[in-house]
N, C-alpha and C positions, 0 to 999 in steps of 0.2 A: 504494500500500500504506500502511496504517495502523499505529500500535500504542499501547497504553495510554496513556496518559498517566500518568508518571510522573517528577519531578524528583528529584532527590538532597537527601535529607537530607526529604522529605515525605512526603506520604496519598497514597496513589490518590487519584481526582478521579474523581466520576458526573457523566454528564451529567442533561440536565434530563427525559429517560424515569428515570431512578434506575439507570442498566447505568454500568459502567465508561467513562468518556472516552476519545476517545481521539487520537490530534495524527497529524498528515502532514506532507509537504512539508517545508519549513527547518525550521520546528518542530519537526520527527520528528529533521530533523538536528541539532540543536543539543542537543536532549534525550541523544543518543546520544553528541557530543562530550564534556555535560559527566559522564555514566555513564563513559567512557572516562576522564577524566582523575580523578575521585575515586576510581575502583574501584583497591584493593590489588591488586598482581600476584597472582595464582594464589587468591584474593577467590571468582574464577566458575570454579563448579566442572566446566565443560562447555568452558573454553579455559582451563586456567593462566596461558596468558601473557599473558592480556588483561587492562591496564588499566594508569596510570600512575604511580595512590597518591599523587597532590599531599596531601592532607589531612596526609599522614605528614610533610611536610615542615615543617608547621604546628610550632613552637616550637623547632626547629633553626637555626641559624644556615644564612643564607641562603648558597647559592652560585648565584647566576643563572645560570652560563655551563651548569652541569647541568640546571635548572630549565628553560632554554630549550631544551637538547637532548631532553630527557624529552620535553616537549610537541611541541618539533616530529616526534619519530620517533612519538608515538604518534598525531597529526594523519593523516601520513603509511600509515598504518594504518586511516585511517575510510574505509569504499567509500563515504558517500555524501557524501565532501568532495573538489570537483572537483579531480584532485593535477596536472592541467596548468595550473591560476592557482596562483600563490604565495600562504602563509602565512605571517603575520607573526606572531610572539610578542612579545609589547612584556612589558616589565615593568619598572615604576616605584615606587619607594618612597613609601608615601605616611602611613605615623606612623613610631614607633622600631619599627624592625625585622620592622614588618609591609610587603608587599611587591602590589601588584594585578599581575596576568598576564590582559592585553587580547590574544588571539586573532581574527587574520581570516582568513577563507578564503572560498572561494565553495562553495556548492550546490549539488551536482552535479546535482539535477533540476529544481533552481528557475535555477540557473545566478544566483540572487544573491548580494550581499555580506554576509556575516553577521560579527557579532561577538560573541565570549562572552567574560567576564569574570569572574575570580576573585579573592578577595582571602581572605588571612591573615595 
């Protein structure tokens, strides 16, 4: 199964017919990871309770021990992220008071290791 291609914070993307793009496989998951972890709680109007609202965190003083529970319950939430391998949520300070959150998991249909990476 396919679906648009579509990244947070972008355009749609055509392919090279001029029809909308579209991603599968890790990519389809990853794209869906990182919609899940930017989307405001109750944001989609067809699931209220889906999504984690990292962006919101953006100019608050940091609490990681929250920041890493947020991510991992809502990791833990993605069907197409293999939830028998372990997820790792790393997060490392890397200016004043800005913060990256390095995420791994596997693929549940690619059954690879993937990494996504967010920073604010």
């Amino acid at each position: 199964m396919s679906a648009i291609t579509h990244m947070m914070g972008g355009d749609l993307s055509l392919n090279s017919a001029g029809g909308l793009a579209t991603v599968s496989g890790a990519d389809q998951t990853t794209q869906g990871v990182l919609h899940r972890l930017c989307t405001n709680e109750g944001d989609y109007i067809w699931e209220p309770t889906y999504g984690a609202g990292l962006p919101t965190q953006i100019g608050q003083p940091a609490n990681l021990a929250s920041i890493q529970a947020i991510v991992s319950q809502q990791m833990a939430l993605e069907a197409s992220v293999d939830q028998t391998q372990p997820v790792v949520v790393t997060l490392t300070q890397v200016a004043n008071g800005a913060y990256k959150v390095v995420i791994t998991y596997t693929d549940l249909a690619t059954q690879t290791a993937q990494a996504v990476s967010l920073s604010g």
